[in-house]
MINUVO-158539 format. One record per residue (C-alpha): y, z, x; residue in three letters. Coordinates in nm, 3 decimals. Example, Ala and Ser with C-alpha at 12.3 -4.5 7.8 and 13.67 -1.06 7.14 Angstrom:
<sites>
-0.450,0.780,1.230,ALA
-0.106,0.714,1.367,SER
</sites>
This chain:
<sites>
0.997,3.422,2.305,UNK
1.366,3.532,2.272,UNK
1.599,3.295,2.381,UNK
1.978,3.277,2.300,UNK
2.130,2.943,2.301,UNK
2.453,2.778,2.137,UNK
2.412,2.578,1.853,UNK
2.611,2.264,1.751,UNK
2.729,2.417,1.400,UNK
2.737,2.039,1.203,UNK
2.401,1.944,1.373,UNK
2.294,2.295,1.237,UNK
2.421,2.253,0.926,UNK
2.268,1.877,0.848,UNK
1.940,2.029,0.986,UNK
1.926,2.275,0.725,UNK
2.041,2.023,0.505,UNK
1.766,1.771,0.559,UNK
1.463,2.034,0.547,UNK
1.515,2.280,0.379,UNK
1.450,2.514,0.638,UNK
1.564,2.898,0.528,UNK
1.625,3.021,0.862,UNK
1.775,2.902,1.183,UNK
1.358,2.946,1.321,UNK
1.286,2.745,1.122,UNK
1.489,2.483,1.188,UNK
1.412,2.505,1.559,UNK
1.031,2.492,1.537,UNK
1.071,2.257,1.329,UNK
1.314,2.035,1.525,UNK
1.036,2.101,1.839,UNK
0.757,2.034,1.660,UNK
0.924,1.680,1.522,UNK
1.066,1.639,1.881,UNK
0.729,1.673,2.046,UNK
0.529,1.460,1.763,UNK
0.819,1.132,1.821,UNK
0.735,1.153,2.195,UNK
0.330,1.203,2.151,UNK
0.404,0.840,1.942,UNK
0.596,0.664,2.204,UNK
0.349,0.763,2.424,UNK
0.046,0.649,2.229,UNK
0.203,0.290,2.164,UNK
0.275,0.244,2.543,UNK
-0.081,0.309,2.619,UNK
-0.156,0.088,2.324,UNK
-0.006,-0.177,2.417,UNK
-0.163,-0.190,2.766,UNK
-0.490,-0.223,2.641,UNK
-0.470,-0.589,2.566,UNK
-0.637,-0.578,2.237,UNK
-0.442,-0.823,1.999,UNK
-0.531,-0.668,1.649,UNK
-0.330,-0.730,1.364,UNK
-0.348,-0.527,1.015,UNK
-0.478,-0.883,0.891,UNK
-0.814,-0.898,1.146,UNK
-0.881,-0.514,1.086,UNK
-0.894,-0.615,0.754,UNK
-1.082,-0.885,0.804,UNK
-1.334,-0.675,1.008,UNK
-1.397,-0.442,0.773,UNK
-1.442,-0.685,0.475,UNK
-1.726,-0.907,0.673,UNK
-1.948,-0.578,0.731,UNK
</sites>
């Protein structure tokens, strides 16, 4: 899909900067696909956290070591 959009040129810049990205696609998909993974996590631990379980690295652990 074509779009045309303004660009902030230091975000740009410090985006190309940070991955290495060759073109200004790139860069975008990349951003978007970063973007969408962040919010997919935020997400997740909200549902988490209403499930009530109270697991800790330690009793998973634990868990696996008894079996």
């Amino acid at each position: 899909m074509k779009t045309l959009v303004e660009l902030d040129e230091h975000l740009l810049k410090e985006a190309f900067r940070l991955t290495g990205a060759k073109t200004k696609r790139q860069v975008l998909n990349l951003s978007l696909e970063e973007l969408v993974r962040q919010k997919r996590m935020v997400s997740l631990k909200q549902r988490l956290g209403r499930t009530g379980l109270n697991l800790t690295l330690n009793k998973l652990e634990a868990s696996r070591n008894a079996r």
